[in-house]
C-alpha positions as CSV (number, residue, x, y, z in Angstrom):
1,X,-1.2,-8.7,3.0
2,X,1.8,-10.5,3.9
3,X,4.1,-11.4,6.6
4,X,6.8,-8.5,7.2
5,X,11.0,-10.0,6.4
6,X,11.9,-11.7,9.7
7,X,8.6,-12.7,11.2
8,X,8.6,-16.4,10.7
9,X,6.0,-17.9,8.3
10,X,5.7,-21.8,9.1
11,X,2.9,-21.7,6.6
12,X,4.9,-20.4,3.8
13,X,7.9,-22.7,5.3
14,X,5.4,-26.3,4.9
15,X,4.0,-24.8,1.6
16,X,7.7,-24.6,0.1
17,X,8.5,-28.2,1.7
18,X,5.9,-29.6,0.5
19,X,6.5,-28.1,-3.4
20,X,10.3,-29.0,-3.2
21,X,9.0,-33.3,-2.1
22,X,6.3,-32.8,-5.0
23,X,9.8,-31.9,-7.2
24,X,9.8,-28.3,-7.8
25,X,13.8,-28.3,-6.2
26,X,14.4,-24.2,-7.3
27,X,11.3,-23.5,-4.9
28,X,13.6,-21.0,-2.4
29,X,11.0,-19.5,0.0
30,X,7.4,-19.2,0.1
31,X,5.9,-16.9,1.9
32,X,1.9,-17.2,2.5
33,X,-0.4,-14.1,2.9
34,X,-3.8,-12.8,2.6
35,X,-6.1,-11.7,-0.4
36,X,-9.0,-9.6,0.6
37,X,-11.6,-8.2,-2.2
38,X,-13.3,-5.4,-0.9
39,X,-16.4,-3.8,-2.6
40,X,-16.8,0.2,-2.0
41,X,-18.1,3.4,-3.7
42,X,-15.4,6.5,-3.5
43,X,-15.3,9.9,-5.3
44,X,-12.2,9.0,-7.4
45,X,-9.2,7.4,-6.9
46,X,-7.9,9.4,-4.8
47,X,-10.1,9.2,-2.3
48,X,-10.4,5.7,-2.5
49,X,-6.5,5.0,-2.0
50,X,-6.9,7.0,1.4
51,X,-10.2,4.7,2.3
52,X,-7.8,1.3,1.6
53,X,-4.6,2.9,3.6
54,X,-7.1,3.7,6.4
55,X,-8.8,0.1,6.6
56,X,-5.6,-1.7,6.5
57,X,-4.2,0.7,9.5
58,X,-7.4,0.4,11.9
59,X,-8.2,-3.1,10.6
60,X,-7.2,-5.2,7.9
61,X,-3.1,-5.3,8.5
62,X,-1.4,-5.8,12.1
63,X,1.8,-3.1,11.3
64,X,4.1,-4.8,13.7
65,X,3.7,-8.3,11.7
66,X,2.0,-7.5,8.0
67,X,2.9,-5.3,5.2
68,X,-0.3,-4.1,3.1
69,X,-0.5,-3.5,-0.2
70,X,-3.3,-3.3,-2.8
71,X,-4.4,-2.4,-6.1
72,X,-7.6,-0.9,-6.8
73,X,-9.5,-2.2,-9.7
74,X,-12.7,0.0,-11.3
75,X,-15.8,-2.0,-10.3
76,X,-16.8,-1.8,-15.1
77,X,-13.6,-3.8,-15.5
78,X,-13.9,-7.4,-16.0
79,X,-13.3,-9.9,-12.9
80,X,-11.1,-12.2,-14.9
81,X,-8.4,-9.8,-15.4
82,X,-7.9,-9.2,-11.6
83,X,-8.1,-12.9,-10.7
84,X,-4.5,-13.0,-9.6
């Protein structure tokens, strides 16, 4: 999850500061978020798609201030290839 455009991010805003004093001067923006893994059993994918939209709308994601996304991975596929 992420900040929406236009909702200020001073997080992001030190994060790109700091980056551009370490050197890195065609650092633009950084905007700072939230990485949730989330173990659960669904029918199929589907199904599981409508359980992830649900918990970021009654949970997970404030609407006025974060955008949600996601991307679901098959619990037999190797950690190491979803690390990022």
């Amino acid at each position: 999850m992420g900040l929406r455009q236009g909702i200020a991010d001073p997080e992001g805003q030190t994060v790109a500061s700091a980056l551009r004093s370490l050197g890195y001067d065609t650092v633009s923006e950084v905007r700072s978020g939230k990485l949730l893994r989330i173990g659960f059993e669904a029918a199929d994918r589907v199904a599981a798609e409508v359980v992830v939209a649900e918990m970021c709308r009654r949970l997970l994601a404030n609407p006025v201030m974060e955008v949600a996304s996601w991307d679901l991975v098959d619990a037999d596929a190797p950690l190491a290839a979803h690390a990022g």
